[in-house]
N, C-alpha and C positions, 0 to 999 in steps of 0.2 A: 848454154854450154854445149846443146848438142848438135845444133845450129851452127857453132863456130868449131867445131871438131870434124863437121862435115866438109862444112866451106871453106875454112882457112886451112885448111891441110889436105891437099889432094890426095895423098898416099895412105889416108885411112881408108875412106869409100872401097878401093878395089879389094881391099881386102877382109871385107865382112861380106860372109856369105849373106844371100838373099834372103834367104828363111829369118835369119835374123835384125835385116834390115826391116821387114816386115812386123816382126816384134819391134821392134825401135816405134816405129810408125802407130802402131796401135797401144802404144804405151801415152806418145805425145795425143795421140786422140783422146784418152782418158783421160791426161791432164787438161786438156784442150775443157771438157765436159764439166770435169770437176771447177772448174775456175769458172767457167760460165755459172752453174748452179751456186757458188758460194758464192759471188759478184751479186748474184740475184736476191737471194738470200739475203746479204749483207743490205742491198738495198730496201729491203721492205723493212729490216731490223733497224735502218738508221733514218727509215720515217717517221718512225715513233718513236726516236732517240738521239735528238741530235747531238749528243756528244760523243756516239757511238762512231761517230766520224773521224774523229780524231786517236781513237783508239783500238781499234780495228783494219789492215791493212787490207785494201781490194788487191784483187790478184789480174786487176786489166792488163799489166805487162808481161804477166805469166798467160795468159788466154792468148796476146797480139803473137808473144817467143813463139808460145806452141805451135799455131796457126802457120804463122812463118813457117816454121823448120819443118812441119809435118811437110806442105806444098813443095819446097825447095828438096828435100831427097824425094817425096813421091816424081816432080817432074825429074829430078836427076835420074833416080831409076828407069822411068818412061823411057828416055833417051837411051839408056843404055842395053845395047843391044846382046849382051850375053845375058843379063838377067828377063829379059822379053825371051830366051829361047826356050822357058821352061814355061809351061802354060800354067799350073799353076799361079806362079808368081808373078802374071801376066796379068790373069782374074785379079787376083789381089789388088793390084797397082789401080787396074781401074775401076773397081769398087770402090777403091781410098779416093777417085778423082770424083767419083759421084755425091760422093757423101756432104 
């Protein structure tokens, strides 16, 4: 959803300041985390349960969204050159690209 609020509507982007575009980003990072760790999780639990499979939803397309959209605003940000002018949120952006 926040993926498609980014990209499919150009005229939200300009208008969230940086500081909280950066909350955005580290919000999808913790979902990004948490889906990883349950995914894992759920696989150890459904080696020793195989019906555990059918009733238990892996969160792999919540792990692939997040990843996605986290990359797509960190490189939009990158690019854009009014949010690069504050160094702060410069560091951020390329901490987010290291990670």
């Amino acid at each position: 959803m926040v993926n498609e609020l980014f990209n499919e509507n150009p005229k939200i982007y300009p208008t969230v300041d940086s500081s909280h575009l950066l909350k955005i980003l580290e919000i999808l990072y913790q979902n990004f985390q948490n889906s990883i760790n349950f995914n894992r999780n759920f696989r150890n639990f459904a080696k020793s349960n195989e019906s555990a499979q059918s009733i238990l939803p892996q969160l792999l397309q919540q792990e692939n969204e997040s990843a996605l959209c986290q990359l797509g605003l960190i490189f939009k940000m990158y690019r854009d050159t009014k949010v690069l002018e504050r160094d702060d949120i410069k560091m951020g952006i390329e901490l987010r690209l290291l990670r």
